[in-house]
N, CA and C atoms as an extended XYZ file, in Angstrom:
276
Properties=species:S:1:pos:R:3:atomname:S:1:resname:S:1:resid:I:1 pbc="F F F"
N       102.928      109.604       76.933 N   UNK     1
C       103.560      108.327       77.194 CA  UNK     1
C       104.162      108.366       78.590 C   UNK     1
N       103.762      107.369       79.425 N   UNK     2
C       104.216      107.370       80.616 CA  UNK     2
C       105.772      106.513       81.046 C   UNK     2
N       105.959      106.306       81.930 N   UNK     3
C       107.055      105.525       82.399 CA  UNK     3
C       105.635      103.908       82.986 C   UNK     3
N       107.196      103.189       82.999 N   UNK     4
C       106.324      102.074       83.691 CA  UNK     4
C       106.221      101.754       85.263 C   UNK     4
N       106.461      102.934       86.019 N   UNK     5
C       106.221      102.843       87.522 CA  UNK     5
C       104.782      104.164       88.004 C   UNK     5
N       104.374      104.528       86.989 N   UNK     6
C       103.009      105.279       87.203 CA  UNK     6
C       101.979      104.740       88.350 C   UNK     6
N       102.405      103.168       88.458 N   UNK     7
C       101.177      102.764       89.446 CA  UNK     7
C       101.910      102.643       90.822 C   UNK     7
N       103.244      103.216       91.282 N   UNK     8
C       103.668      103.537       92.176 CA  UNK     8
C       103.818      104.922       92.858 C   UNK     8
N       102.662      105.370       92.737 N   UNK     9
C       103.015      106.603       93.091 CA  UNK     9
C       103.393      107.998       93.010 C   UNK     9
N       102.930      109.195       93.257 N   UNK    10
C       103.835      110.313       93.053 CA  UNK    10
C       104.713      110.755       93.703 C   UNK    10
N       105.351      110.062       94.519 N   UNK    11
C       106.768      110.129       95.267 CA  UNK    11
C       107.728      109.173       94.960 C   UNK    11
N       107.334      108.284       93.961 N   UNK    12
C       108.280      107.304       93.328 CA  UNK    12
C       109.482      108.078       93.133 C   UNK    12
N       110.832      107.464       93.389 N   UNK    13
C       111.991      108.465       93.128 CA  UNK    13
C       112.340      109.477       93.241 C   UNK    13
N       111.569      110.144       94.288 N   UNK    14
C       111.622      111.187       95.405 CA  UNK    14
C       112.055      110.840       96.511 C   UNK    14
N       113.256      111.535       96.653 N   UNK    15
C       114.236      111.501       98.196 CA  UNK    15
C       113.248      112.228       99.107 C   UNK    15
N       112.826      111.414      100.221 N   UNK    16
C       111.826      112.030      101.224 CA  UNK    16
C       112.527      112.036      102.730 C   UNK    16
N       111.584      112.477      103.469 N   UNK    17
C       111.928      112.628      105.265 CA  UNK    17
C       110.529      111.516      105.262 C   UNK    17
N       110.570      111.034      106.130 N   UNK    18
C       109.684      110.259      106.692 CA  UNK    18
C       109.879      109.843      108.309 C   UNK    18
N       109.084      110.946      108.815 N   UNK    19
C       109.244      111.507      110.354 CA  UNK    19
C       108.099      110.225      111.278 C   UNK    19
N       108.413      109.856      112.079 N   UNK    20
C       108.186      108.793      113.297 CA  UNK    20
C       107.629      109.407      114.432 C   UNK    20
N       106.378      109.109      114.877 N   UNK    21
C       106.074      109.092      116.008 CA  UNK    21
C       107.028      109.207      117.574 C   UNK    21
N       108.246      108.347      117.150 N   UNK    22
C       109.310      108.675      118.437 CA  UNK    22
C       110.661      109.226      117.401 C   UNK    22
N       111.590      108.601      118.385 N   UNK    23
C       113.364      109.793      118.050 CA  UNK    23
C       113.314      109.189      116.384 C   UNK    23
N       112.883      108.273      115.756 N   UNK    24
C       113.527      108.025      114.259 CA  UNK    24
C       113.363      108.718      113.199 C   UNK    24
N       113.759      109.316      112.571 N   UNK    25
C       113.528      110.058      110.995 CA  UNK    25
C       114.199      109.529      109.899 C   UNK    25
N       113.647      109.121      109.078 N   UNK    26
C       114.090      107.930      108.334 CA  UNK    26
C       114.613      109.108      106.399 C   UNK    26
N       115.760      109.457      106.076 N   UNK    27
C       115.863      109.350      104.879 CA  UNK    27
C       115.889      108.675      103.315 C   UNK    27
N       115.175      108.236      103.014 N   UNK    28
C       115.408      107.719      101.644 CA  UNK    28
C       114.567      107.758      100.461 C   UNK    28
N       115.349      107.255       99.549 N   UNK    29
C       114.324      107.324       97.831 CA  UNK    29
C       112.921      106.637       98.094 C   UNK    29
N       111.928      107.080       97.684 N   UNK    30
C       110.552      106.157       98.109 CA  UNK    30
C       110.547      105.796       96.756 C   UNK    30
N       110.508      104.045       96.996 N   UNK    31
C       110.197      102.882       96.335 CA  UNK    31
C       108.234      103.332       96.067 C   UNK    31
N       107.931      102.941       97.200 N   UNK    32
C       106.437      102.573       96.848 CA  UNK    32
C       105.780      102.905       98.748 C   UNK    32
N       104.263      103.748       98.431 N   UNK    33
C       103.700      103.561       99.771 CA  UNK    33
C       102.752      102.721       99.376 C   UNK    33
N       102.519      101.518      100.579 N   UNK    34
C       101.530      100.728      100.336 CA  UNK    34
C       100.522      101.339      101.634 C   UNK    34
N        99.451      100.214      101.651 N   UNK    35
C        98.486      100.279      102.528 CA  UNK    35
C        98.815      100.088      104.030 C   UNK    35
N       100.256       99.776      104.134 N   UNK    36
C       100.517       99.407      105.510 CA  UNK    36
C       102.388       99.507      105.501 C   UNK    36
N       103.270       99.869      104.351 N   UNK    37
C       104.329      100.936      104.734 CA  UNK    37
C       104.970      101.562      103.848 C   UNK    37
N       105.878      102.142      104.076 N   UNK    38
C       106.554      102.945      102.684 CA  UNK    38
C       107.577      102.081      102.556 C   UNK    38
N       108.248      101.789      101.774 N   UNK    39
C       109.170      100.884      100.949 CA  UNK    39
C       110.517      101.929      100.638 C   UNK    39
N       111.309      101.851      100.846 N   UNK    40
C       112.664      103.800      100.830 CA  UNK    40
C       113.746      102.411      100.170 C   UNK    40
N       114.533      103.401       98.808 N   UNK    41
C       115.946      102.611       99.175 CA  UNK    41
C       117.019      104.063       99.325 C   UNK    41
N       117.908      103.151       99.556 N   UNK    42
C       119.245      103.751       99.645 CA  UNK    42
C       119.232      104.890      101.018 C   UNK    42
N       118.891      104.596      102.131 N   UNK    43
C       118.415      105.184      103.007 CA  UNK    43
C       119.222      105.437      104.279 C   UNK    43
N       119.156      106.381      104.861 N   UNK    44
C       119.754      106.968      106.336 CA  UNK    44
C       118.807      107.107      106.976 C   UNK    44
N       118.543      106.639      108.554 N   UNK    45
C       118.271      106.331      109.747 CA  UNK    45
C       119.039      107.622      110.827 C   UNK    45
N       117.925      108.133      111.396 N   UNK    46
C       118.783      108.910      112.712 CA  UNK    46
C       117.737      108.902      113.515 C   UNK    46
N       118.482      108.391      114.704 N   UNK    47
C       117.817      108.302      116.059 CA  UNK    47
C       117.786      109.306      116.808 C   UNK    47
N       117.033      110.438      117.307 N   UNK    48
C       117.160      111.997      117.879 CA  UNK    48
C       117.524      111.994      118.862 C   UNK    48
N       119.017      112.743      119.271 N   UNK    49
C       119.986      112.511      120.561 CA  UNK    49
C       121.246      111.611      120.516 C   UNK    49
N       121.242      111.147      119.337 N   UNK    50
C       122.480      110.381      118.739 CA  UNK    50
C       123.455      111.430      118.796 C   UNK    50
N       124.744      111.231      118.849 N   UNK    51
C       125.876      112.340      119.107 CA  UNK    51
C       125.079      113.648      119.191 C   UNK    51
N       124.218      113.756      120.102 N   UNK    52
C       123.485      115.355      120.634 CA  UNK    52
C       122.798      116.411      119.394 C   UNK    52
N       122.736      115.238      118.425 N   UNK    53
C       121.907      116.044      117.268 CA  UNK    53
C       120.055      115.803      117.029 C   UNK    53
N       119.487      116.439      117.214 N   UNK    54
C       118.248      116.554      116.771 CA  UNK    54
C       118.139      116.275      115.726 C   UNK    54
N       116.219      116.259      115.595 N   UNK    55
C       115.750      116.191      114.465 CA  UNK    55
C       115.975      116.720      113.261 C   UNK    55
N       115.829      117.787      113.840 N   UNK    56
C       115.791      118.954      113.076 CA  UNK    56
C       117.150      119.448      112.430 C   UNK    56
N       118.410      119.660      113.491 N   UNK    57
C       119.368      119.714      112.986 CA  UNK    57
C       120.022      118.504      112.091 C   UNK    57
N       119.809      117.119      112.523 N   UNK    58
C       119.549      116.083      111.537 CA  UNK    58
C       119.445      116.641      109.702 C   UNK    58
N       117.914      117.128      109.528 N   UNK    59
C       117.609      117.005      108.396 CA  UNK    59
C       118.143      118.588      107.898 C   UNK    59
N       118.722      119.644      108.638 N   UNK    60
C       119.016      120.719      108.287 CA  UNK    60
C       120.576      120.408      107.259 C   UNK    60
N       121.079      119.361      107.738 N   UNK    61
C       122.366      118.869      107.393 CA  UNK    61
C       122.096      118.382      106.128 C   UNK    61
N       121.022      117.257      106.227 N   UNK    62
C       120.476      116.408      105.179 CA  UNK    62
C       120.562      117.015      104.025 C   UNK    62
N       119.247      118.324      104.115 N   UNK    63
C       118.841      119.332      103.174 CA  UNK    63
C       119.850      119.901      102.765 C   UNK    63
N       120.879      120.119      103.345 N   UNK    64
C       122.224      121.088      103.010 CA  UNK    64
C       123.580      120.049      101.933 C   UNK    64
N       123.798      119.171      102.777 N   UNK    65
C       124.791      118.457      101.831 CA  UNK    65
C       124.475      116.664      101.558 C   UNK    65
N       122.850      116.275      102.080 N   UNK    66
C       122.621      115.155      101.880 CA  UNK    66
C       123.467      113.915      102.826 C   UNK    66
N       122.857      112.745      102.859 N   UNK    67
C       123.071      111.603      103.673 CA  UNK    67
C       123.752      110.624      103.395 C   UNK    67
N       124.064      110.168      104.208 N   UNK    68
C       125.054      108.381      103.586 CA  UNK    68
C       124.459      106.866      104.105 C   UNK    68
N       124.454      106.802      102.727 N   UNK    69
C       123.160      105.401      102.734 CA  UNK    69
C       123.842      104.537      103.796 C   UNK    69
N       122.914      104.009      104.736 N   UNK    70
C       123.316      102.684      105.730 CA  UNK    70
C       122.591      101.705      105.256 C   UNK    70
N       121.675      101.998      104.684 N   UNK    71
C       120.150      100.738      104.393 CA  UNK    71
C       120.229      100.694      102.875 C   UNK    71
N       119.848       99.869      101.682 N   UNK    72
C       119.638       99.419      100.498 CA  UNK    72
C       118.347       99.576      100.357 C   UNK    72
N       118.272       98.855      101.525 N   UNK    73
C       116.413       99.016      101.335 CA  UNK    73
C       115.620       99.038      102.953 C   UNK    73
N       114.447      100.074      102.549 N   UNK    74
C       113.864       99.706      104.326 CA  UNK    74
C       112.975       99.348      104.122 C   UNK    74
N       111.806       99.367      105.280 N   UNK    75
C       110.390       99.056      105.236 CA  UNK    75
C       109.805      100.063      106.310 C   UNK    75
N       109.295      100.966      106.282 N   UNK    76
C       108.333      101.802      107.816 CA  UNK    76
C       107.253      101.204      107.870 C   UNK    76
N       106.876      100.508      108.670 N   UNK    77
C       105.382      100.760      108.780 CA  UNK    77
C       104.627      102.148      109.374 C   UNK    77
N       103.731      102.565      108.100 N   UNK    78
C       102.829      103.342      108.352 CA  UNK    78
C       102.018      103.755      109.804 C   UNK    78
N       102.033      102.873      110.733 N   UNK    79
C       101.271      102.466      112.088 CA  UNK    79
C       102.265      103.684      112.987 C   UNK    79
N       103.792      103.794      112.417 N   UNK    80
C       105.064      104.282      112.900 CA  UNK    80
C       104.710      106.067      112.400 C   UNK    80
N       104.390      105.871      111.132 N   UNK    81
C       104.557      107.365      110.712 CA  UNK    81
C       103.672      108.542      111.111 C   UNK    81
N       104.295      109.576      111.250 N   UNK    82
C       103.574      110.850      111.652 CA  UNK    82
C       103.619      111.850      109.843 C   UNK    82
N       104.390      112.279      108.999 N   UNK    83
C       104.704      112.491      108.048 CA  UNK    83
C       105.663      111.779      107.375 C   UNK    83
N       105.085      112.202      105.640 N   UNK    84
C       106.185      111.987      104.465 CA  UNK    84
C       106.245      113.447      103.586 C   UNK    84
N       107.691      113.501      103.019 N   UNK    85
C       107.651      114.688      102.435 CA  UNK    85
C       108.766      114.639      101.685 C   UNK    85
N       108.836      115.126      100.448 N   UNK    86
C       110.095      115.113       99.906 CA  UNK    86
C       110.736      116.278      100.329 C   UNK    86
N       112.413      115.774      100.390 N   UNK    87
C       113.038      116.118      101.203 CA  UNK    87
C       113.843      117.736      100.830 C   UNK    87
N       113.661      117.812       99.059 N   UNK    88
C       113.850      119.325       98.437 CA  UNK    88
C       112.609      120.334       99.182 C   UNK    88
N       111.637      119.836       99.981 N   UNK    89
C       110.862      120.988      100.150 CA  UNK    89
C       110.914      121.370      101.754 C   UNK    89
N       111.791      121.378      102.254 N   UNK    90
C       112.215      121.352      103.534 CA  UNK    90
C       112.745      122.988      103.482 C   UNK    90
N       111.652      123.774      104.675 N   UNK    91
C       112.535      125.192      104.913 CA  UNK    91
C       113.440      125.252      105.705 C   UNK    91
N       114.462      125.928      105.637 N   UNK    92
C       115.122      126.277      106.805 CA  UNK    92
C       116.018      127.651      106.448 C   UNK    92
């Protein structure tokens, strides 16, 4: 017996990174990827070089004690993205 969001995905309700072509790395729950973007709620935004923090140190934080929602809901377009990944499988 399934749930009734099976046709959304296997990252449905998976907290992901969803890394950008330029400075943005986008945190949030993935709603749904469509054919043209990922759908995230409850989501954090960081622009790389914002108070002198990177990407990387960005999501090292993330991974460590998690983010504070600015967004309810976003939209990426896909055209934007370089990766998606949920965000428990992050080494560091």
């Amino acid at each position: 017996m399934g749930t009734f969001h099976d046709d959304l995905g296997p990252l449905h309700g998976i907290t992901v990174v969803v890394d950008t072509k330029g400075p943005r790395v986008v945190v949030g729950r993935c709603h749904e990827i469509t054919g043209k973007n990922v759908i995230l709620h409850d989501v954090d935004v960081h622009e790389a070089g914002t108070d002198g923090v990177s990407k990387i140190e960005y999501l090292e934080r993330a991974a460590r004690i998690g983010t504070w929602v600015k967004h309810a809901h976003l939209s990426v377009s896909l055209d934007e993205v370089t990766s998606i990944q949920p965000l428990g499988d992050l080494a560091f």
